[in-house]
Every structure is written in structure tokens, then in C-alpha cells.
C-alpha positions in Angstrom: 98.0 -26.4 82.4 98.4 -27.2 78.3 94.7 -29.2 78.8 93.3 -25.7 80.0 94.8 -23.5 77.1 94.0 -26.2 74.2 90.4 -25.8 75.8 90.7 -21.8 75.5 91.8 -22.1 72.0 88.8 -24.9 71.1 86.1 -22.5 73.0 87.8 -19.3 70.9 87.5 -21.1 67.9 83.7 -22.4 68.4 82.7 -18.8 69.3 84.4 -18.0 66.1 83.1 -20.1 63.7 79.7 -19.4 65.4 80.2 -15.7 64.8 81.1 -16.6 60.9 78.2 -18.8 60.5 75.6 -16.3 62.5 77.2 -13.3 60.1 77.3 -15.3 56.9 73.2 -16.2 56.9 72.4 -12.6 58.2 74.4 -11.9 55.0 72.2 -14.3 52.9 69.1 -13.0 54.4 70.0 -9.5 53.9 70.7 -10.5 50.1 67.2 -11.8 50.0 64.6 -11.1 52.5 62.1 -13.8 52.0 65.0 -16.3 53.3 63.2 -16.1 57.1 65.0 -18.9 58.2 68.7 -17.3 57.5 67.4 -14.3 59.8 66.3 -16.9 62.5 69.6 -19.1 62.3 71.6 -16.0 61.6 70.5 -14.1 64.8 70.3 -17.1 66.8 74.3 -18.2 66.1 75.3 -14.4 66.6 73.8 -14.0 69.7 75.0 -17.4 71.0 78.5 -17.5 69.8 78.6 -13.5 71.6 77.5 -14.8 74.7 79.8 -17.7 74.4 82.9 -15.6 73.4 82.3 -13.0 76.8 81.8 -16.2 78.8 84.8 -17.3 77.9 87.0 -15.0 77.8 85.4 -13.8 81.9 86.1 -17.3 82.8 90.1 -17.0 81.9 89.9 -13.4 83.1 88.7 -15.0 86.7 91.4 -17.8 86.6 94.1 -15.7 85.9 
């Protein structure tokens, strides 16, 4: 049981930190627009660490 919510609390903080880091180059690129690889990185960590927080946070829903 304390193996399965230390791996909640590690997934919740990846999805997290991916959020910051997707946020903070969208920020960057938003500052300057000719930073193309910000929007790229930027999208791509939002949209992953979204995905990954809803998968998550289903997957407890389910085992609950």
C-alpha cells in the first residue's frame, strides 16, 4: 500500500514539473517569437505532462 502512494506522489510531481517546464518555454517564446524551439518544447511538455496528469489521476480513480 505506501509503494502505491509514494508512486502517486512521484507521477503527481513529474506531471508537475512537466506542466512548469511546458509553461515556462511557452513563456520564453511568447517573450520572443523567433525562439521556435521554446514553442516546440513548450507545447510538447504541456500536452504530455496534461495527458500524463488525467492518466494518473483515472488510474487511482479506477483503483479506488
Amino acid at each position: 500500500m505506501g509503494t502505491k502512494v509514494n508512486q502517486f506522489w512521484t507521477n503527481l510531481a513529474v506531471g508537475v514539473l512537466g506542466l512548469f517546464v511546458g509553461i515556462d518555454n511557452l513563456l520564453r517564446w511568447n517573450s520572443d517569437n523567433s525562439f521556435t524551439q521554446g514553442f516546440v518544447i513548450g507545447t510538447l511538455c504541456t500536452i504530455l505532462a496534461t495527458v500524463w496528469l488525467v492518466y494518473i489521476f483515472v488510474k487511482r480513480s479506477k483503483e479506488e
